[in-house]
C-alpha positions, -999 to +999 in steps of 0.1 A: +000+000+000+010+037-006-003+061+021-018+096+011+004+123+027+001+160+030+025+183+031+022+208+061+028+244+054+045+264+077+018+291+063+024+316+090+065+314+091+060+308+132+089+295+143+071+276+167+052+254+141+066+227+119+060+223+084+076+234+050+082+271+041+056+282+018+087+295-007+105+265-008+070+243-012+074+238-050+106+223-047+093+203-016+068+188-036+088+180-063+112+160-042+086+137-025+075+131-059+107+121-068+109+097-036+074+076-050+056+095-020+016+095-028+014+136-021-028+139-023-027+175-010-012+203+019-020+212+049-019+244+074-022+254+111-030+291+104-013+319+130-038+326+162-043+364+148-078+359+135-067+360+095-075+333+090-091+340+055-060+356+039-040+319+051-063+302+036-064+321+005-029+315+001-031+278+006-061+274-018-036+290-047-004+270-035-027+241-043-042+250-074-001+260-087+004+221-074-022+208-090-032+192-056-073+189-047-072+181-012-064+204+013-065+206+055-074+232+070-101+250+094-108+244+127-133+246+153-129+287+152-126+292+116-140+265+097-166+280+078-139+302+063-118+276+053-145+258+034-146+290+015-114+282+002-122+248-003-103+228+021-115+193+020-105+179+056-114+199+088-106+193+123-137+208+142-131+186+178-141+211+199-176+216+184-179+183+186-163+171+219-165+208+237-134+225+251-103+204+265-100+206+303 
C-alpha cells in the first residue's frame, strides 16, 4: 500500500510550528514526488491572529499552482472560512467534543 500524505505548510512562518516554508514548497513537492511518495494534498495550522481567510487564500492558490485537490485546514474557530477556500479535511473537535479541560 501507498499512504496519502500531506505536506504541512509552515503558512504563518512561526517559528514555533513545523511544516515546509511556503517559498520552498514547489521544490518540496517536487522532491517527495521524486521519492514515489503519494502527495494527495497540503495542509496548514493558520497563526492565532484571527486571519484566517487571507491563510487560507494562500493555501487554496499554493494548491491549485500544485495541482493538488485536497487540502487541510479549518478548525473549530474558523471553519466556515476555510470551506470557502475549499479545504477538504477539517478538524472541528471542539464543536464536537467541547473545550479540552
Amino acid at each position: 500500500k501507498t499512504p496519502k500524505v500531506f505536506i504541512q505548510i509552515n503558512i504563518g512562518n512561526e517559528s514555533q510550528k513545523s511544516g515546509i516554508s511556503k517559498n520552498e514548497i514547489k521544490n518540496f513537492y517536487n522532491y517527495c514526488k521524486d521519492l514515489g511518495l503519494n502527495v494527495i494534498g497540503t495542509m496548514c495550522l493558520p497563526p492565532n491572529d484571527n486571519k484566517s481567510e487571507i491563510y487560507f487564500s494562500e493555501m487554496k492558490k499554493i494548491n491549485q499552482e500544485l495541482g493538488l485537490n485536497e487540502i487541510s485546514m479549518g478548525m473549530s474557530n474558523d471553519y466556515l472560512i476555510a470551506i470557502k477556500y475549499h479545504s477538504t479535511f477539517l478538524r472541528i473537535g471542539s464543536k464536537i467534543f467541547g473545550q479540552r479541560s
